[in-house]
C-alpha positions in Angstrom: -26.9 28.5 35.1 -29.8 27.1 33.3 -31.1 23.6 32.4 -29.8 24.7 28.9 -26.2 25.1 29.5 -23.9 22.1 28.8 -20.8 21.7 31.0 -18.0 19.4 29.5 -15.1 18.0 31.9 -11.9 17.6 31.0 -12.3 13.2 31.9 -15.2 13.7 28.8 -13.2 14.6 26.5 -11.3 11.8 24.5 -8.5 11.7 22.5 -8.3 8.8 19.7 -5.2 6.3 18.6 -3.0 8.7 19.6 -3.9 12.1 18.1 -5.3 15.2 19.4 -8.6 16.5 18.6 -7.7 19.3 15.6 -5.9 16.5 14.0 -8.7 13.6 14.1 -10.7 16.3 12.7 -8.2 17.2 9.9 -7.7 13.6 9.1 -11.3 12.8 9.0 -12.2 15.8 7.2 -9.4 15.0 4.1 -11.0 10.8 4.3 -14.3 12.4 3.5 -12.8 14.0 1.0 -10.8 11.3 -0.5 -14.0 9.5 -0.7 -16.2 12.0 -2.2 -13.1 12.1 -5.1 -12.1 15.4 -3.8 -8.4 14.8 -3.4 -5.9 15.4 -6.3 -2.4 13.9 -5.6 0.2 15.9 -7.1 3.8 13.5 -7.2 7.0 15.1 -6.8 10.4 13.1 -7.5 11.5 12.9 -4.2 9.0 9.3 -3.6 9.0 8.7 -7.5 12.3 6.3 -6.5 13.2 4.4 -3.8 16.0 6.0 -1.2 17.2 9.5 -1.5 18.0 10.0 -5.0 15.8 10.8 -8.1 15.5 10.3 -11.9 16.9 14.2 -11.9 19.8 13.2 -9.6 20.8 10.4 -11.9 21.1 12.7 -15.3 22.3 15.1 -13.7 25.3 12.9 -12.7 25.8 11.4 -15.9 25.4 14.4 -18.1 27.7 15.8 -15.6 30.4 13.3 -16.4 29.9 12.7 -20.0 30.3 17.3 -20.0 33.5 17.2 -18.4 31.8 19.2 -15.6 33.1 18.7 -11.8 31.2 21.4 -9.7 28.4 18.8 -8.9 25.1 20.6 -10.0 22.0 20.0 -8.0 20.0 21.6 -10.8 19.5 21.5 -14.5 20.1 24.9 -14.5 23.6 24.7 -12.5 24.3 22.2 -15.0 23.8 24.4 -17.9 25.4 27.5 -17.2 28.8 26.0 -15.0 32.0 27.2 -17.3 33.1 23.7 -17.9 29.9 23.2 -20.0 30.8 23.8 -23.6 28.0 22.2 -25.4 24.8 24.6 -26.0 21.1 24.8 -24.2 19.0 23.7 -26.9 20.6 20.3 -27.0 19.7 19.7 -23.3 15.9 18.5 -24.4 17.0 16.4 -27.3 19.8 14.8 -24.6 17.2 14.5 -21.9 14.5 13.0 -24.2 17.0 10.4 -25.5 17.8 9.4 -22.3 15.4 9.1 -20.4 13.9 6.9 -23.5 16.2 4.7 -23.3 16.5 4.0 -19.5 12.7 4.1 -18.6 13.2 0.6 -17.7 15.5 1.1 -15.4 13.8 3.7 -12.8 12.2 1.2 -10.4 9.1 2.9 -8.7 9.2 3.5 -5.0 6.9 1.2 -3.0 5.4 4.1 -1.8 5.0 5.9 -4.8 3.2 2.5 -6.0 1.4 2.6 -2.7 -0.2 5.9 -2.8 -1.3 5.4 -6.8 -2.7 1.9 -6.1 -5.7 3.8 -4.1 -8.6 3.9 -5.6 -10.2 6.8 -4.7 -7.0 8.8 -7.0 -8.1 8.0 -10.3 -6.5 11.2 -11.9 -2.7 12.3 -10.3 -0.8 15.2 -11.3 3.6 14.8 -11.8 5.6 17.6 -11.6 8.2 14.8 -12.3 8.8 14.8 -16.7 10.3 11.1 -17.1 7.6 8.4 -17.4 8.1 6.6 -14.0 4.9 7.8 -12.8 3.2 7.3 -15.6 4.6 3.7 -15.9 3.6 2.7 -12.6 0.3 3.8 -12.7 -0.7 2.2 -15.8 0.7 -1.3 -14.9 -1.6 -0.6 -11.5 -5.1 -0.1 -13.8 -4.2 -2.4 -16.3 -4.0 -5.0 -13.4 -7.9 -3.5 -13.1 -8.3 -3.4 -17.2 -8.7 0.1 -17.1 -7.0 2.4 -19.8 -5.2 4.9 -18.8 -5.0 8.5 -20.3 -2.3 10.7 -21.1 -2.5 14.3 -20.6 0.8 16.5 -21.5 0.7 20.6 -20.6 3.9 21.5 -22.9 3.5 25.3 -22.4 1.6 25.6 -25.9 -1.6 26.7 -26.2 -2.1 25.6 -29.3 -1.8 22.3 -28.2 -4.1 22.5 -25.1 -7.3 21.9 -26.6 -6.2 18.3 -27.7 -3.9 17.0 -25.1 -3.3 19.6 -22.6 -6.8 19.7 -20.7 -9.3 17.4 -19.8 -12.5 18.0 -22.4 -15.1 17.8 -19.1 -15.1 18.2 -15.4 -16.0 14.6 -14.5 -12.5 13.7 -16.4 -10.7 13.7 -13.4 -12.9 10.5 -12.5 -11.1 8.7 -15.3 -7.7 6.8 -14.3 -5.5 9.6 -15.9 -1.5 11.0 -15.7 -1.4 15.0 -15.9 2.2 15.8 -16.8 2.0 19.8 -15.1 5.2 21.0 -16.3 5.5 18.8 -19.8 7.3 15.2 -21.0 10.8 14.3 -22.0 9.4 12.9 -25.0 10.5 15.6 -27.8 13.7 17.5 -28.1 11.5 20.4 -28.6 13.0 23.4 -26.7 11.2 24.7 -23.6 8.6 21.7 -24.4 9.0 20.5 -20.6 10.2 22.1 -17.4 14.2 22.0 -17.6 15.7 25.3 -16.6 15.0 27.8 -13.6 13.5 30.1 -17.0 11.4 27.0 -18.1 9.9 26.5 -14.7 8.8 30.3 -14.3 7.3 30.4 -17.7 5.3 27.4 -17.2 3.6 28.7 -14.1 3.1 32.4 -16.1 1.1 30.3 -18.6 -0.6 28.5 -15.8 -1.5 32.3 -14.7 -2.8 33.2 -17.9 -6.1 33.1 -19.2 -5.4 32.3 -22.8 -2.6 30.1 -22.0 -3.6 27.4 -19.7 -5.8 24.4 -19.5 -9.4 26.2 -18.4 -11.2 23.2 -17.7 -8.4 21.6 -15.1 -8.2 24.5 -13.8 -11.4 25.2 -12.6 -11.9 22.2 -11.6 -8.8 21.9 -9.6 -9.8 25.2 -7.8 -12.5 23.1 -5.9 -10.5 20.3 -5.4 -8.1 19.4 -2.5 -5.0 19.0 -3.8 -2.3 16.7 -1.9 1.6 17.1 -2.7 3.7 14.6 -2.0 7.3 14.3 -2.7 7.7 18.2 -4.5 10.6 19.5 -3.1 10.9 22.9 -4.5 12.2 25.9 -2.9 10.0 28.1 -0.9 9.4 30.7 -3.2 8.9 28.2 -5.9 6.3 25.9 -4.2 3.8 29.6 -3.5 4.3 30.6 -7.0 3.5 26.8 -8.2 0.6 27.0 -5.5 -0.7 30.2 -6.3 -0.7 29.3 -10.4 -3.0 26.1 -9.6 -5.3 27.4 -7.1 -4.6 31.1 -6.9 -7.9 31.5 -4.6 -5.1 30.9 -1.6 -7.9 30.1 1.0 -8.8 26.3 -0.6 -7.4 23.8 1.4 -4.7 21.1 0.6 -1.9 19.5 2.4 2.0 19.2 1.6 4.3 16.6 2.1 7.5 16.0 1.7 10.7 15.8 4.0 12.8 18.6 3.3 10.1 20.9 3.6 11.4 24.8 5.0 10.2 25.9 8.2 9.5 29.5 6.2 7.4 27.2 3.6 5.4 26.0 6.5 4.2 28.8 8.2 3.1 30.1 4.9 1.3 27.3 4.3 0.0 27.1 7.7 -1.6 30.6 7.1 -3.8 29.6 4.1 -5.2 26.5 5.6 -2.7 24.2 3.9 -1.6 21.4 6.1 1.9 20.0 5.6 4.2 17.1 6.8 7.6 15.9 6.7 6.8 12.1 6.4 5.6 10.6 3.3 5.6 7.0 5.0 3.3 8.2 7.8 1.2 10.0 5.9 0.4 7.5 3.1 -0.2 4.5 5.8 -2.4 6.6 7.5 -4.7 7.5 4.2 -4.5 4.2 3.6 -5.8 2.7 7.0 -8.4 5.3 7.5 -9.6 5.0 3.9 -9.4 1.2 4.1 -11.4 1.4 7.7 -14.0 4.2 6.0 -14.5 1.1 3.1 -15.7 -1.4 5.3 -17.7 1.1 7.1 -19.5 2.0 3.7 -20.0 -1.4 3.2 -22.7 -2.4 5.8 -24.6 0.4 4.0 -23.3 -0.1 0.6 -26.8 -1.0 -1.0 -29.2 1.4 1.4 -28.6 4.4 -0.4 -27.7 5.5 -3.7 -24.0 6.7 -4.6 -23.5 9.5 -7.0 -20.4 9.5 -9.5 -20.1 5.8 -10.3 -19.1 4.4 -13.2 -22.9 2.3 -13.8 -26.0 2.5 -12.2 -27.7 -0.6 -12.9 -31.5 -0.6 -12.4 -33.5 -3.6 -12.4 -36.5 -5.4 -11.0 -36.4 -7.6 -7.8 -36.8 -10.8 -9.2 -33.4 -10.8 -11.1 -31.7 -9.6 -8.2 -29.3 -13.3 -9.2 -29.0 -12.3 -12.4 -28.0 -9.0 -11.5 -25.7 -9.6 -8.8 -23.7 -12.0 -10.7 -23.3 -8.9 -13.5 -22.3 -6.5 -10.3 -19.6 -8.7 -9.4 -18.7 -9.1 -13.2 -18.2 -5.1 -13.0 -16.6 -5.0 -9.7 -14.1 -7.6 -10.7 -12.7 -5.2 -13.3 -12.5 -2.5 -11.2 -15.2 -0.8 -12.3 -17.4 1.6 -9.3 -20.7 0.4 -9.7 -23.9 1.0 -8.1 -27.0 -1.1 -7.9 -29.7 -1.8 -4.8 -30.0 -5.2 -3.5 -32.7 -3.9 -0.7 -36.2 -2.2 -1.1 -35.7 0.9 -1.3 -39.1 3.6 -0.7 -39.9 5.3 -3.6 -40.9 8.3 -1.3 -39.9 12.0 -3.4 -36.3 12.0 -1.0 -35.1 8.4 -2.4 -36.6 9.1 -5.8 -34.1 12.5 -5.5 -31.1 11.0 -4.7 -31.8 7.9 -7.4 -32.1 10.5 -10.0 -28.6 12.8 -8.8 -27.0 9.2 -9.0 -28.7 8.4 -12.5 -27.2 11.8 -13.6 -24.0 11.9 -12.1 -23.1 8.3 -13.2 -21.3 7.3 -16.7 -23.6 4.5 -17.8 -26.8 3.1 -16.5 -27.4 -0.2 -17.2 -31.4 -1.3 -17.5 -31.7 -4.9 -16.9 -34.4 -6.3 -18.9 -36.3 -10.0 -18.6 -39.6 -11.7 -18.8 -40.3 -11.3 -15.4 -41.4 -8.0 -15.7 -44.4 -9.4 -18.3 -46.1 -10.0 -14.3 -45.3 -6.5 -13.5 -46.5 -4.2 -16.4 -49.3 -3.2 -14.2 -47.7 -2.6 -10.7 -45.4 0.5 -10.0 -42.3 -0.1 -9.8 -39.1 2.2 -8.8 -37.2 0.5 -12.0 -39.9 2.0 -14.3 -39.4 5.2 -12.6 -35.0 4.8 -13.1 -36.2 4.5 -16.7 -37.9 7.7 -16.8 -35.2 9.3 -15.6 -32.5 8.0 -17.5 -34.0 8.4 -20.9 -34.4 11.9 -19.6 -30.7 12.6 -18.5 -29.9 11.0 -22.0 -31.6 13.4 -24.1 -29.2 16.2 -23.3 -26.1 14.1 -24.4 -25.2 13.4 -28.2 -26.9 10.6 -30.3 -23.7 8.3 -30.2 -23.1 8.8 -26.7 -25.1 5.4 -25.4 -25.5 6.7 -22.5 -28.6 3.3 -21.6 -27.6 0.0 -21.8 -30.1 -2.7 -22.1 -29.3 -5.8 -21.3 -31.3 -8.5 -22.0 -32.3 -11.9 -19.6 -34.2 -14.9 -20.8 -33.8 -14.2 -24.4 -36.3 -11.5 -24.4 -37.7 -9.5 -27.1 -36.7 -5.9 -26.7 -39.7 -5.4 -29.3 -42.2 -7.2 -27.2 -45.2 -5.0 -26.6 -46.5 -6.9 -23.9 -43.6 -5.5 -21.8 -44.5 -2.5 -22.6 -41.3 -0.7 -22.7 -40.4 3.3 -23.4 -39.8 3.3 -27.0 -36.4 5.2 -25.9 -34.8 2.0 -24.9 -35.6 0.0 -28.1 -33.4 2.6 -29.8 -30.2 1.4 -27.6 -27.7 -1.4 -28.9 -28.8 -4.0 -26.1 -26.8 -6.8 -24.7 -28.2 -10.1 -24.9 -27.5 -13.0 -22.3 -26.8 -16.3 -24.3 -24.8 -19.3 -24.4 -22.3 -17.1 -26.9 -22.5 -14.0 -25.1 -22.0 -14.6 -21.0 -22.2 -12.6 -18.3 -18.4 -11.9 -18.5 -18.5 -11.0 -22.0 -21.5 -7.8 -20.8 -19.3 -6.8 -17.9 -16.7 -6.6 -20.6 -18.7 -4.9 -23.0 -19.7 -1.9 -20.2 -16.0 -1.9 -19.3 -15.1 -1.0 -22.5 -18.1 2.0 -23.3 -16.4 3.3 -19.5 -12.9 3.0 -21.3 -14.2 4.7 -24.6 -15.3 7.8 -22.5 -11.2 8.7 -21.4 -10.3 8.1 -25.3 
């Protein structure tokens, strides 16, 4: 043995609140994804309401009773084709559409299904579900935030993809948004949404097929980690529906849900899928570790910059008031915002990662005030955070506004002895003023963030 060689005992080797080591691991591994924005939840019925039953268990019943049919169906399908059943299958989506219309109001969301969409970290979910309970529940959630949310429907169309079956660019999934994956009760149109054993299989098909399904999502869902909770399909049902999202098998995600088969499992054991039988414990423990991992991020919140936010706000030192007074105005509306309240270098490794967060972020907000008349001939890293925003801008559309000034001390955005790009005098600017307060800017951003998901 040489000095090289590292011996670890067994008393070395600790085991944390309770879990072994492959399963801190797992869990710390799907955190960092969660808060990278890597996870897509995918909602099932079985949490959508509270207890053991399900918007589907409730029609079922009472489209069983009002067709005379006594053979208690578990499915749509049994439902359909039982011999008591005299009425035909094409009036099954005007029925289901009417009612589930009619008695949205009356589906009361599962704590935990209000739980797991009141994270912030899962901007954009996926139902399997086609009632509007999810849907409901997560918009009352980022309303609460004043956040829009957007409404994406696959109906099995392609036609119909292009305008409201696919997101229209990858960072779309950072926008609060529902993705109904098998369609919406909200047209008796036949085979619209997901109703029959027939329906189900055709949906996924399209989902298989080039020309049929929504491109973008799908490519970007083939990166992403996507966590089920609450699907309880058969087996064979859950590795064609598995296979039709991802179909590159060896991406990781994680399945939850307890009636999950032991045959189910081992499959998804074998292509590094993870899976559980209790939503409870798996939701409290995303949201304690993710909760935990905030607070971490926190004491470092201002040393570094963070990509994907919703602003970037870049500003000089001696309006850091002024500008944390507009970060909190931001924060406040739920917005993810990014701005440095210590001196950062400007060595080439911080000037990287400023400009992969100026790129990656929706807006960048340039704070603008007569101090800087004292600064137009010192360098300064804000000057440089111009540079390369009015860069990044140049390879978006005219209208896209990309820059927002906004505008301290009644300052002249025309003032030469500021000596500004001309690039940022082209920009509506927002003005601080007696009529226009600091609320009113944070609600002007909010809005250009909002106008992105319309």
């Amino acid at each position: 043995m040489n000095d090289n060689d590292i011996i670890i005992k067994d008393p070395d080797i600790v085991i944390m609140d309770g879990f072994d080591s492959d399963e801190e691991t797992m869990w710390e591994l799907l955190v960092d994804k969660i808060m990278k924005g890597e996870v897509i939840p995918v909602i099932g019925e079985n949490i959508v309401l509270e207890g053991k039953t399900s918007v589907k268990k409730l029609l079922i019943s009472h489209l069983s009773k009002t067709m005379g049919v006594e053979s208690k169906p578990k499915s749509y399908s049994q439902l359909l084709f039982d011999s008591n059943n005299k009425k035909g299958k094409e009036l099954i989506y005007g029925k289901l559409s009417q009612l589930i219309n009619i008695n949205q109001d009356k589906f009361t969301p599962s704590k935990l299904l209000k739980r797991i969409l009141s994270i912030q970290q899962f901007p954009f979910v996926i139902t399997t579900t086609i009632d509007y309970t999810v849907e409901n529940t997560m918009r009352d959630i980022w309303n609460k935030r004043e956040r829009d949310l957007k409404v994406l429907v696959f109906n099995n169309d392609p036609k119909d993809i292009p305008a409201s079956g696919d997101i229209s660019k990858d960072s779309d999934v950072e926008i609060p948004t529902i993705y109904y994956m098998f369609g919406k009760a909200n047209t008796p149109r036949l085979n619209s949404f997901v109703v029959t054993d027939e329906d189900m299989l055709s949906f996924c098909q399209s989902w298989l097929t080039e020309d049929k399904h929504p491109q973008k999502l799908s490519r970007v869902l083939g990166d992403k980690f996507l966590l089920f909770l609450g699907c309880n399909y058969p087996d064979w049902l859950i590795r064609f529906i598995w296979y039709s999202m991802r179909q590159k098998l060896d991406k990781s995600g994680m399945l939850v849900d307890e009636e999950v088969e032991d045959s189910l499992i081992d499959f998804l054991n074998r292509i590094n899928v993870n899976t559980d039988k209790n939503p409870e414990s798996v939701i409290s423990e995303i949201e304690k570790r993710v909760a935990k991992r905030m607070i971490e991020n926190n004491k470092y919140l201002f040393e570094a910059p963070k990509e994907r936010t919703d602003v970037f706000i870049s500003y000089s030192r001696m309006d850091e008031t002024m500008t944390e007074n507009l970060y909190n105005a931001l924060t406040k509306r739920g917005l993810n915002v990014w701005y440095d309240r210590k001196n950062l270098a400007a060595g080439d490794k911080w000037l990287e990662k400023i400009n992969t967060a100026i790129k990656t972020t929706k807006f960048c907000v340039v704070i603008i005030s007569k101090s800087m008349l004292s600064q137009v001939n010192e360098s300064h890293v804000y000057r440089k955070e111009w540079n390369m925003a009015i860069e990044h801008s140049r390879g978006m559309g005219s209208k896209r506004g990309f820059i927002i000034p906004v505008l301290l001390d009644d300052v002249d955005l025309y003032d030469e002895s500021l000596d500004l790009p001309n690039e940022l005098k082209t920009h509506n600017a927002l003005s601080l003023s007696e009529s226009c307060t600091m609320a009113d800017i944070a609600q002007c951003v909010l809005d250009r963030v909002n106008g992105l998901a319309k």
